[in-house]
C-alpha positions as CSV (number, residue, x, y, z in Angstrom):
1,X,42.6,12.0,-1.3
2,X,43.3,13.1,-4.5
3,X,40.7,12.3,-7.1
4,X,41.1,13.2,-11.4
5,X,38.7,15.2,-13.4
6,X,35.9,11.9,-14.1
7,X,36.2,10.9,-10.4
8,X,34.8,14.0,-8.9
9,X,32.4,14.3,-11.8
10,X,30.9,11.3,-10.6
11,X,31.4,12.0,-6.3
12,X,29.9,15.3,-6.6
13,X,27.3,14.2,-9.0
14,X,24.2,13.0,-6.5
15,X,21.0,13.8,-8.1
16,X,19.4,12.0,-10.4
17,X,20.3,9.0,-12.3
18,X,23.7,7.9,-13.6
19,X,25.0,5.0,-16.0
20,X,28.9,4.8,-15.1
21,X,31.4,2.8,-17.2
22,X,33.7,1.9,-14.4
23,X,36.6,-0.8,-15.3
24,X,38.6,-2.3,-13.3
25,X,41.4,-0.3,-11.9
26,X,39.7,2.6,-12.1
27,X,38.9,3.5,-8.7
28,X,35.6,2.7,-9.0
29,X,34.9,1.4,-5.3
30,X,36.5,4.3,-3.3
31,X,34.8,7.0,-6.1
32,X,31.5,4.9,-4.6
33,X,32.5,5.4,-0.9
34,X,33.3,8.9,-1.5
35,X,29.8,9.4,-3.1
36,X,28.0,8.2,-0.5
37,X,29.8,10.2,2.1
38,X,29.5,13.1,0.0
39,X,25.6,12.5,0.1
40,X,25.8,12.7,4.0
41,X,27.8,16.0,3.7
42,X,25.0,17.7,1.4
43,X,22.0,16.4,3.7
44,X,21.0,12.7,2.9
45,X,20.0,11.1,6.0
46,X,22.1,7.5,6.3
47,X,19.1,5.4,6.5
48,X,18.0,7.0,3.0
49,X,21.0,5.4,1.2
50,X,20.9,2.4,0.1
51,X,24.1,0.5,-1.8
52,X,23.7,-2.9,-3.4
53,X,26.7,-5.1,-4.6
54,X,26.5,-8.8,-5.5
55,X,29.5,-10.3,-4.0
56,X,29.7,-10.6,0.2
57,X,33.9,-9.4,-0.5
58,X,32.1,-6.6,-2.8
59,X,29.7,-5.6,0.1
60,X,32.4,-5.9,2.9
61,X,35.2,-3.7,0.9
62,X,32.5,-0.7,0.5
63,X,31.7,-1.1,4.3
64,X,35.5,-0.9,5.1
65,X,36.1,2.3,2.6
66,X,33.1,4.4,4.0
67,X,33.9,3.2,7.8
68,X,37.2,4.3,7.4
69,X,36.5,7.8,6.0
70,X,32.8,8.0,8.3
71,X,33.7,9.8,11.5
72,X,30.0,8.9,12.9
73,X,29.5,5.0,14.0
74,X,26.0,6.1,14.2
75,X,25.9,7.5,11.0
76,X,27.8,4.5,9.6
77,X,25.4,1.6,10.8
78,X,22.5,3.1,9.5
79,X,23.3,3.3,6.1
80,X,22.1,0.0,4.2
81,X,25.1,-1.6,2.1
82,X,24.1,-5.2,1.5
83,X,24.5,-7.9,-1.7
84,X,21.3,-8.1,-3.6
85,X,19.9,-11.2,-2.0
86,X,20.7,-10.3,1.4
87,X,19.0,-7.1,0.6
88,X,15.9,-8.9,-0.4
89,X,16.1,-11.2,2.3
90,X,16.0,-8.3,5.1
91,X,12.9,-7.3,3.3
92,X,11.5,-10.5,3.2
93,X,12.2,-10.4,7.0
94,X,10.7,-7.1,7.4
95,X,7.2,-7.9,5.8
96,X,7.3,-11.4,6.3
97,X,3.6,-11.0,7.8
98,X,2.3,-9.7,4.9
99,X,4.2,-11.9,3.0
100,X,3.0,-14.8,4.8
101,X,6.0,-16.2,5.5
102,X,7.7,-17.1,8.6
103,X,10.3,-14.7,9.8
104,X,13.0,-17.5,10.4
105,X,13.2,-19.0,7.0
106,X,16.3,-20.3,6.1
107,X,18.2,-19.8,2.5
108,X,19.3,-23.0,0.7
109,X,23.0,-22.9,-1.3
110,X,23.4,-25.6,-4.2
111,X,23.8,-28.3,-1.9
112,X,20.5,-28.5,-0.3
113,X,18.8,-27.0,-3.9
114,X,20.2,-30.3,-5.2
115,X,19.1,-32.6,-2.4
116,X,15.7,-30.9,-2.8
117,X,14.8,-31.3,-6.5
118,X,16.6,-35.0,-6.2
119,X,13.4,-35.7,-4.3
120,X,11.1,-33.6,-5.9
121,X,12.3,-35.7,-9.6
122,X,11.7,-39.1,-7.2
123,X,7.9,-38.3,-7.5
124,X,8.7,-37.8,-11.2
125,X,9.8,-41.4,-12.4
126,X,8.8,-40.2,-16.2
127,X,10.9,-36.8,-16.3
128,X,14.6,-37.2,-18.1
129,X,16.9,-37.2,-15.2
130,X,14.5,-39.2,-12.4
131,X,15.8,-42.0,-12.3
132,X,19.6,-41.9,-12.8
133,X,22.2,-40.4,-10.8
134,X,22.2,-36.6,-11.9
135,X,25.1,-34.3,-11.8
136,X,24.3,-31.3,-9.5
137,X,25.3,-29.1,-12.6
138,X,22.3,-31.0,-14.4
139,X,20.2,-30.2,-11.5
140,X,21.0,-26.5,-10.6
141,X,20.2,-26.0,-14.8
142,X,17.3,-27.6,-14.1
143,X,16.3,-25.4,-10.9
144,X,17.9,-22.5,-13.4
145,X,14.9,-23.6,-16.2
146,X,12.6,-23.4,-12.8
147,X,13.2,-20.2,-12.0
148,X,12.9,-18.5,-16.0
149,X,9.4,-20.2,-15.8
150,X,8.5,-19.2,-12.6
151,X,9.9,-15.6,-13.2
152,X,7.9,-15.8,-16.7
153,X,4.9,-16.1,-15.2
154,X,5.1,-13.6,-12.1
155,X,6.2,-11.0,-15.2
156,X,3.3,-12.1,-17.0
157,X,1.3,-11.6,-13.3
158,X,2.2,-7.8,-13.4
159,X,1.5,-6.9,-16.7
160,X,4.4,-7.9,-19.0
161,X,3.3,-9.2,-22.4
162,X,5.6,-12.0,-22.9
163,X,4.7,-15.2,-24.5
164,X,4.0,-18.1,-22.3
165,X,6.4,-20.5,-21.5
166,X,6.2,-23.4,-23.9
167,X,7.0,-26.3,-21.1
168,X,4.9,-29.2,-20.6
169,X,3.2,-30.3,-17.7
170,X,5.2,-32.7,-15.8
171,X,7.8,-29.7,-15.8
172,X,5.1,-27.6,-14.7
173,X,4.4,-30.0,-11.6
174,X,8.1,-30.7,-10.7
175,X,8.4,-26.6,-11.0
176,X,5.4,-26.3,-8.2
177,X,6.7,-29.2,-6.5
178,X,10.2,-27.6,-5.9
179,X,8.7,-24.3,-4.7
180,X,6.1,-26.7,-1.9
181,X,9.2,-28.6,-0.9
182,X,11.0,-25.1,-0.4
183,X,8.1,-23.9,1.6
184,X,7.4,-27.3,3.3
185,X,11.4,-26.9,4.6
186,X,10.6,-23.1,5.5
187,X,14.0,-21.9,2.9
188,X,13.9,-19.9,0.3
189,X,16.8,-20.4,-2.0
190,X,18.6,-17.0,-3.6
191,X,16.0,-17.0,-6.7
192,X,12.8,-16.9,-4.6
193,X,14.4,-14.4,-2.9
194,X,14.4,-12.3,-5.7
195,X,10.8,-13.6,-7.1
196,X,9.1,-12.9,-3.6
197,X,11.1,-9.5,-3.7
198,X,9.5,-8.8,-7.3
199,X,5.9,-9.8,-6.6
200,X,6.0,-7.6,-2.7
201,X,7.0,-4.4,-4.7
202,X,4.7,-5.0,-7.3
203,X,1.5,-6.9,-5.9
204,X,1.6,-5.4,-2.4
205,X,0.5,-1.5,-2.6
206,X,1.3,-1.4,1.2
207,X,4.8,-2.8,0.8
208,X,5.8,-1.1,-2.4
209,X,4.8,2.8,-1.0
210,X,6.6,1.9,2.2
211,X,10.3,1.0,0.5
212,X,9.5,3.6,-2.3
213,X,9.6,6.5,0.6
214,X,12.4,4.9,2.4
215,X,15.9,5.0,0.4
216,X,16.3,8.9,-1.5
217,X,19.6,7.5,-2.7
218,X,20.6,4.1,-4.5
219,X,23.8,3.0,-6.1
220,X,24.1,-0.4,-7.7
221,X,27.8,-1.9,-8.1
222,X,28.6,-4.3,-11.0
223,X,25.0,-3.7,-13.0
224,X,26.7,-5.6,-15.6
225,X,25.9,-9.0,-13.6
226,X,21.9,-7.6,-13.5
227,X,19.4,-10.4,-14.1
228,X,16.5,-8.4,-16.0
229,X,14.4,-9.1,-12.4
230,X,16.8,-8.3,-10.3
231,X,16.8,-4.6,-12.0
232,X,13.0,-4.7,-11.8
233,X,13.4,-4.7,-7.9
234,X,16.1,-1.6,-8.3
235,X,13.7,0.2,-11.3
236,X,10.7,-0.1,-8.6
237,X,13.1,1.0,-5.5
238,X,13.9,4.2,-7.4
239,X,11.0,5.2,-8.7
240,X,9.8,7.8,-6.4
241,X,13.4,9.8,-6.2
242,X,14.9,9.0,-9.0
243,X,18.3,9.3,-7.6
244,X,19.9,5.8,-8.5
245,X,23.3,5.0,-9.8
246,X,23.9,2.3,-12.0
247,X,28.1,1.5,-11.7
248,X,30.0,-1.2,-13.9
249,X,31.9,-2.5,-17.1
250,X,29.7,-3.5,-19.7
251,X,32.4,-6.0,-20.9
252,X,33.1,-7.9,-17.8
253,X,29.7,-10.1,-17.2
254,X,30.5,-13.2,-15.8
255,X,27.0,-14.4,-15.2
256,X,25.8,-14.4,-19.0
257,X,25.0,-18.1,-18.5
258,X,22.2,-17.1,-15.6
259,X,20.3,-14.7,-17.4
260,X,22.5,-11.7,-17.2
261,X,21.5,-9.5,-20.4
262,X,24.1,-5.8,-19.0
263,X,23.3,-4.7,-22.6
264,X,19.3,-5.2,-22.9
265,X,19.7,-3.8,-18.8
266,X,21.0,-0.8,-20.7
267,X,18.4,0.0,-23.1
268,X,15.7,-0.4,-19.6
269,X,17.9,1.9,-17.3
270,X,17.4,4.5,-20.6
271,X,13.6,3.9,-21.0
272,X,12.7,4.0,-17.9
273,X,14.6,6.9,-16.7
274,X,14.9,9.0,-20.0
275,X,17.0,11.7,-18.0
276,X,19.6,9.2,-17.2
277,X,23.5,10.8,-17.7
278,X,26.4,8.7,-18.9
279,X,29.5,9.1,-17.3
280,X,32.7,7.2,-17.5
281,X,36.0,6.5,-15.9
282,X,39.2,6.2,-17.6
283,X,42.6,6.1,-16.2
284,X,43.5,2.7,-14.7
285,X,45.5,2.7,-11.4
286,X,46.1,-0.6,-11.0
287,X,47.8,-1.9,-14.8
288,X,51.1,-0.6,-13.7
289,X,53.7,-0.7,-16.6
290,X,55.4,-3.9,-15.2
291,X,52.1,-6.0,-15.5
292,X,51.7,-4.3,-19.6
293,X,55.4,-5.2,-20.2
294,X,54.6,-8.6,-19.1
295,X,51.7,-8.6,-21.2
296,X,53.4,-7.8,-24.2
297,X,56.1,-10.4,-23.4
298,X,53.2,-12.9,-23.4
299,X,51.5,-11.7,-26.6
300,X,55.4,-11.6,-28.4
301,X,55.8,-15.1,-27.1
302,X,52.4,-16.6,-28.2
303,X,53.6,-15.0,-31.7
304,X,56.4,-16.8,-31.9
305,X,54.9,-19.8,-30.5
306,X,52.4,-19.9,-33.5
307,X,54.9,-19.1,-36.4
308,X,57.1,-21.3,-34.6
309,X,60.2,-18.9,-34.7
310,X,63.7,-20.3,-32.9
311,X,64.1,-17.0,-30.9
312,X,63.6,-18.1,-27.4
313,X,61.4,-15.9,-25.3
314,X,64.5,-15.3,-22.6
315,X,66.5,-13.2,-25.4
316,X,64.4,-10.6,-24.3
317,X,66.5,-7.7,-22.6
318,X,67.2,-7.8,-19.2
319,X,64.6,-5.1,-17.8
320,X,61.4,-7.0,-20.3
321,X,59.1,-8.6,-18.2
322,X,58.9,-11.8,-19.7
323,X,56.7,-14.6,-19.7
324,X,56.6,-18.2,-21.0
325,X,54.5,-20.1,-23.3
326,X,55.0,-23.9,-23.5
327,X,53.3,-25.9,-25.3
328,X,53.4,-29.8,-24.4
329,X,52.0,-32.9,-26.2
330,X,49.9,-34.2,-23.3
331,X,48.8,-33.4,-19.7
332,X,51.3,-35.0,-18.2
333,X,54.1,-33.4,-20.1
334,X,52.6,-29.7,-19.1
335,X,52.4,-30.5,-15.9
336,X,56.3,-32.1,-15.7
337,X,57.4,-28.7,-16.9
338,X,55.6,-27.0,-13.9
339,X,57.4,-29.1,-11.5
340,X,60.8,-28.3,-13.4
341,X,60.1,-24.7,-12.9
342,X,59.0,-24.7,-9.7
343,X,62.5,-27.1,-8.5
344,X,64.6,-24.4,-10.2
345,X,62.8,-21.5,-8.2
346,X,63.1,-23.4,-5.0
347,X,66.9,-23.7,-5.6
348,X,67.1,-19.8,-6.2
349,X,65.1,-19.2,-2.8
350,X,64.1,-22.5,-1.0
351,X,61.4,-20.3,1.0
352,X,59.6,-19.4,-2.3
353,X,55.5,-20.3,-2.4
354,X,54.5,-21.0,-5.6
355,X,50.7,-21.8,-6.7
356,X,49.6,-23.4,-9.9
357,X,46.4,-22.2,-11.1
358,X,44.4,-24.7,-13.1
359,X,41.3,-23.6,-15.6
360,X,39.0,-26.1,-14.5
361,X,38.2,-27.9,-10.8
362,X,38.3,-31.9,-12.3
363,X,42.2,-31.1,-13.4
364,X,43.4,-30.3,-10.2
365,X,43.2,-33.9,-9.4
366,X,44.9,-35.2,-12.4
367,X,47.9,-32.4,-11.2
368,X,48.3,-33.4,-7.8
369,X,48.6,-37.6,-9.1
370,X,51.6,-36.3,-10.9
371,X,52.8,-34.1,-8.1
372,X,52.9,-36.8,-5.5
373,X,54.5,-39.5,-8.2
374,X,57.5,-37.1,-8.6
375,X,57.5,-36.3,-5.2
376,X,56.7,-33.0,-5.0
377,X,55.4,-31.7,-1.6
378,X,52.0,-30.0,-2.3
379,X,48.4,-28.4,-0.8
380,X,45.5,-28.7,-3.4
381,X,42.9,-26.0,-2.2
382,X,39.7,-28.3,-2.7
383,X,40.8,-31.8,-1.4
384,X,40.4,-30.4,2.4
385,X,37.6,-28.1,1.6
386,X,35.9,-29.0,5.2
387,X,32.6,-28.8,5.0
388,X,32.0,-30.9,2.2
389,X,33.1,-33.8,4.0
390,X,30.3,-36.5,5.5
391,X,30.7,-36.3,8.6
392,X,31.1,-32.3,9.1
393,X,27.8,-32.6,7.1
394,X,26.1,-34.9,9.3
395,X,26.9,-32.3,12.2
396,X,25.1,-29.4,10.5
397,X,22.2,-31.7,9.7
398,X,21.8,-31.7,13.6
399,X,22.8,-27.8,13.5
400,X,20.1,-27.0,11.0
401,X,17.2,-29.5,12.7
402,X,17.9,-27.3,16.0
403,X,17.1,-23.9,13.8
404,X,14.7,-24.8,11.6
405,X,13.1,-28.5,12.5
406,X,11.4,-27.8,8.7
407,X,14.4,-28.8,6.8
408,X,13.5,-32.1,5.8
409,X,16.9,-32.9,3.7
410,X,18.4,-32.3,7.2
411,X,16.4,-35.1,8.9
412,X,16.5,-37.5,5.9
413,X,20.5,-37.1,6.7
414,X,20.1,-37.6,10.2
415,X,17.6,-41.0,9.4
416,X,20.1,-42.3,7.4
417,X,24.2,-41.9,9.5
418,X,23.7,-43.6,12.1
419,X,21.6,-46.5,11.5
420,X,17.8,-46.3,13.0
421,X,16.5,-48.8,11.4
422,X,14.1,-46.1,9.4
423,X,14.4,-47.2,5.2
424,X,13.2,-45.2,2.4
425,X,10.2,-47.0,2.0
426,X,8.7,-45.4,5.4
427,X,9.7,-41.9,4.9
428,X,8.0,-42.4,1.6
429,X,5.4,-43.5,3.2
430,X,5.1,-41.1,6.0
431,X,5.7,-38.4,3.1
432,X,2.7,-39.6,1.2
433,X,0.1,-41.0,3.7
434,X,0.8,-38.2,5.7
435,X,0.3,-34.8,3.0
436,X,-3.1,-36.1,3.0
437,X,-3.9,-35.3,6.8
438,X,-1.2,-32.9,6.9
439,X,2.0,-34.2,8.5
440,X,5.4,-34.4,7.5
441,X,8.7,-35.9,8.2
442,X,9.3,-32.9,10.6
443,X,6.4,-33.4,12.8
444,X,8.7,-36.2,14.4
445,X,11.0,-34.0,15.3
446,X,9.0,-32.2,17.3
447,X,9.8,-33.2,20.8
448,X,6.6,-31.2,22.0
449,X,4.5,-34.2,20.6
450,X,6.5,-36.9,23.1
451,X,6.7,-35.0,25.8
452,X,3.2,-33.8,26.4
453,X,0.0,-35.6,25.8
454,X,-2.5,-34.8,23.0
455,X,-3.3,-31.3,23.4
456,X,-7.1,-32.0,21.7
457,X,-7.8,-34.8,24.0
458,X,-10.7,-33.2,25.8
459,X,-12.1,-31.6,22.6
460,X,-12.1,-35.1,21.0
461,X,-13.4,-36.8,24.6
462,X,-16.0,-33.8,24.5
463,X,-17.0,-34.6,20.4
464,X,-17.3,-38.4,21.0
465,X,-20.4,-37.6,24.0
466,X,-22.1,-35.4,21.4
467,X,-21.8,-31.9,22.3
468,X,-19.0,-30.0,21.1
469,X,-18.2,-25.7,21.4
470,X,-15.5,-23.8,19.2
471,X,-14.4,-20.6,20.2
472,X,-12.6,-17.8,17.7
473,X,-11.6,-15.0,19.4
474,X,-10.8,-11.2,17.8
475,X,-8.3,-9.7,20.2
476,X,-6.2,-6.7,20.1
477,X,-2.8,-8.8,19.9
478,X,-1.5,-12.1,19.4
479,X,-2.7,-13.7,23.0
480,X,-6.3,-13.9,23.3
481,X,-5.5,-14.9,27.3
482,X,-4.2,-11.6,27.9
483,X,-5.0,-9.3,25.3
484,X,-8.4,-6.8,25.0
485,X,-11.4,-9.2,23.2
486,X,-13.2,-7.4,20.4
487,X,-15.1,-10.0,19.2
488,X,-16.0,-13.9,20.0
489,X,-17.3,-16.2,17.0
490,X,-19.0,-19.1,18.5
491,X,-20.1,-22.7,16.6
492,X,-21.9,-25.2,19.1
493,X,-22.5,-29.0,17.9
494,X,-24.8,-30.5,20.0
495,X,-25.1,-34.1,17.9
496,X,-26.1,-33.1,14.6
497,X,-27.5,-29.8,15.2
498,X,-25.3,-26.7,14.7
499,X,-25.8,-22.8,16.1
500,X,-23.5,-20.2,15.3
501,X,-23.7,-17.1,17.6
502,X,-21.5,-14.1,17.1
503,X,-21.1,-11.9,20.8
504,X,-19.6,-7.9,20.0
505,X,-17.6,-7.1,23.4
C-alpha cells in the first residue's frame, strides 16, 4: 500500500510520544494498523501493545485492518485493541481480588442507571426530582453530577489540589447511595469503571507496577473525546515507556457535554511528557470533488435563500452537483415537500430507497403521522427498536436474574409482570428491615435457601445448650477441607465464659 510523506512519518515513527492531528479522511485508521504492525516488524512483542478506541465499530475496524495485513493468528490475538471501558473492565476482571470485587460483575447501560437512581431518589423524598416522574435525561445528568463529585474526590484522594465540591449533603447521600445500590446489584456502570481503574493505578503499588511493565507500546484513537480521568489512566499506563500515541482532530469532540476538555488534554499530554512530537496529517481521501461541488451548490443555494434571489438553485449547469434548500412555514409543510420529492424519485426508478434523516429522535414521530396520512409506505428506525419493548424486557429480567441474582431492578421487574401478589410496600419493607440484618431482595432468589435446610442449624441448636466452638482456619488455598492447614484460630463459648486458643500446624 502506498502511503504519502506524513503517513510514513507517523508508521515508522514508534518511539516515544506523539500528538497526531488526524481528520477525517485522512487515513488515519489504516496509518494506525500499519503502526502497529510496523512495531511487530522492529521487535515489539504483541502482548506489549496496547490500542484504545472509544467506539465498539472504532475497536472492531482496527481489528479487521491489522487481521487482514497480520499473517500470524497468534500474533494477532495477543495484541490488546479494546474501547476504553472494556479496557478497564478486563482490568477490573484481572485484579478483581485485590480490588475486592467479584469477578462477574455486570455493567449497567442508561436503562438500568435510570432504574437505579429512581430508587435511590425514593429514599430521598426532599431532593428536586424525588417525587415526580423524571426524564431519564434528567437522571443520567444527575448520575453525570455523581460521577464529577465522586471523580473530585478520588483526584483530591491522590494528591490533586482541587477545591472541594460545593454540594450539599442530601446530594452527598444520594451520591453514596447510588454507588451501594451499584455494588448491592454487583454492576459497575461505564464511569465506575473508569473511577475503579483510576484509584487501582494510583492507590494499589501492586497493580500499578504490574500494568506499568506490561504494554511498551500504546496508541489512543480519538483523544479528542478524553475525559481528563480517562487520560489519567493512559498518562499512568505510559509512564514507565513512554511510548504512547495520542491520534485525533482537535475540532471534532462530540462529548464536550460529559466532560471532554481535548484542548486542556493537550496542555497535560505536553506537561507530562515534555518530549512529546506533533505530527499531522493532511490530504483527505475521502472529500472527493463530487461531495465539495455539492458543497458549494449548498452554500450558493443558502446564499440565495437568505438574500432571497429568484435564480433557482436547478439553473446550475448540468455537471454542478447541486443541492436544495427549502425553506417551509411549518413542520408539516417541510415535511409535504419530502414526500413530493421522494414520489417524483420513485417515478424515475420505482426501486429507489430513500431515507429521511431527522435532527432530533421526538420528530421522527411527528414525520411518520404525516407519512401514513398521505399514504406514504414507510420504516421509522426507532418504532421497532426491539429490546425496548415490555415484554422483550421482562425476558432479560429473567436472563439477568440467571447471571447475576444481585440485580435487584431485574427482580423488582420480575415482582411486578406477572402479578404475585408482592406490592411495593413489602419490598420496601424487605429493603429496609432487612439492610439492618443484612438481607436483600436477592436473597429470595436464592433457590439454595428453599431447597436445603438452614445450614447453621446445629451451630444455633449447639449455642442454645450453652457451649458453642468457632473454627478459622489459615490454609494454603481456597478449601480448607482439602488444602494444607497453616494455622487454626479457635474461640470456645462455654455459657458466658470465652477462651481463645491459637494452634501453629
Amino acid at each position: 500500500m502506498d502511503f504519502n510523506k506524513e503517513q510514513l512519518e507517523i508508521i515508522n515513527n514508534l518511539k516515544g510520544a506523539f500528538l497526531v492531528s488526524a481528520p477525517v479522511g485522512t487515513g488515519k485508521t489504516t496509518v494506525l494498523a500499519h503502526r502497529v504492525i510496523k512495531a511487530l516488524e522492529k521487535g515489539f512483542k504483541p502482548e506489549e501493545i496496547l490500542c484504545l478506541t472509544f467506539t465498539n465499530r472504532a475497536a472492531e475496524e482496527m481489528r479487521d485492518r491489522i487481521r487482514s495485513e497480520l499473517k500470524s493468528k497468534e500474533s494477532f490475538s495477543a495484541l490488546t485493541i479494546k474501547t476504553f471501558h472494556g479496557f478497564c473492565a478486563s482490568l477490573i476482571k484481572e485484579e478483581d481480588f485485590l480490588l475486592d470485587i467479584s469477578p462477574d460483575f455486570v455493567i449497567f447501560e442508561e436503562e438500568e442507571q435510570a432504574e437505579t437512581i429512581r430508587d435511590v431518589l425514593s429514599r430521598h423524598p426532599s431532593y428536586p426530582l424525588a417525587g415526580q416522574e423524571a426524564s431519564k435525561r434528567e437522571l443520567m445528568d444527575l448520575i453525570e453530577k455523581i460521577y464529577k463529585h465522586r471523580l473530585r474526590a478520588l483526584e483530591n484522594q491522590i494528591g490533586c489540589d482541587l477545591p472541594a465540591d460545593p454540594v450539599d449533603e442530601t446530594f452527598k447521600k444520594i451520591a453514596d447511595d447510588y454507588a451501594r445500590s451499584l455494588s448491592d446489584q454487583n454492576a459497575l456502570d461505564f464511569n465506575e469503571l473508569v473511577l475503579i481503574a483510576i484509584k487501582a493505578f494510583y492507590t494499589e503499588d501492586k497493580i500499578r507496577n504490574k500494568w506499568l511493565k506490561r504494554f511498551k507500546f500504546i496508541q489512543l484513537d480519538e483523544f479528542q473525546d478524553t475525559h481528563l480521568s480517562e487520560y489519567l489512566v493512559v498518562k499512568e499506563l505510559a509512564k514507565d515507556s513512554k511510548n504512547v500515541a495520542f491520534i485525533g482532530d482537535l475540532d471534532q469532540t462530540i462529548y464536550s457535554f460529559r466532560g471532554s476538555e481535548p484542548y486542556l488534554i493537550k496542555r497535560l499530554i505536553k506537561s507530562h511528557f515534555p518530549d512529546v512530537k506533533e505530527m499531522s496529517l493532511k490530504v483527505n481521501y475521502r472529500f472527493d470533488p463530487n461531495i465539495l461541488k455539492a458543497v458549494k451548490s449548498f452554500l450558493k443555494c443558502f446564499h440565495r435563500a437568505n438574500t432571497k434571489e429568484i435564480e433557482s438553485p436547478h439553473s446550475a449547469s448540468a455537471d454542478e452537483k447541486c443541492i436544495d434548500v427549502f425553506a417551509g412555514h411549518n413542520f408539516t409543510e417541510e415535511i409535504s415537500w419530502v414526500i413530493e420529492n421522494i414520489k417524483n424519485i420513485k417515478q424515475q426508478d420505482p426501486q429507489a430507497r430513500v431515507a429521511v434523516l431527522s435532527r432530533a429522535n421526538w420528530l421522527i414521530g411527528k414525520t411518520a403521522e404525516i407519512f401514513e396520512k398521505q399514504g406514504v409506505a414507510h420504516v421509522t428506525v426507532d418504532k421497532y427498536e426491539f429490546f425496548r419493548r415490555q415484554e422483550v424486557k421482562d425476558i432479560f429480567a429473567y436472563l439477568k436474574i440467571i447471571f447475576n441474582r444481585f440485580d435487584l431492578e431485574a427482580a423488582y421487574r420480575l415482582i411486578k409482570r406477572p402479578a404475585r401478589n408482592i406490592g411495593a410496600q413489602t419490598i420496601k419493607d424487605i429493603r429496609e428491615t432487612g439492610a439492618k440484618i443484612g438481607s436483600k431482595v436477592s436473597d429470595f432468589l436464592n433457590f439454595r435457601n428453599y431447597n436445603y435446610p438452614e445450614p447453621f442449624y446445629d451451630l444455633i441448636n449447639r449455642w442454645d445448650k450453652g457451649r458453642l466452638i468457632v473454627l478459622d482456619t489459615e490454609t494454603t488455598g481456597t478449601d480448607p477441607l482439602s488444602d494444607q492447614v497453616i494455622q487454626i484460630f479457635a474461640i470456645e463459648i462455654v455459657m458466658e465464659s470465652r477462651a481463645k486458643n491459637s494452634i501453629i500446624i
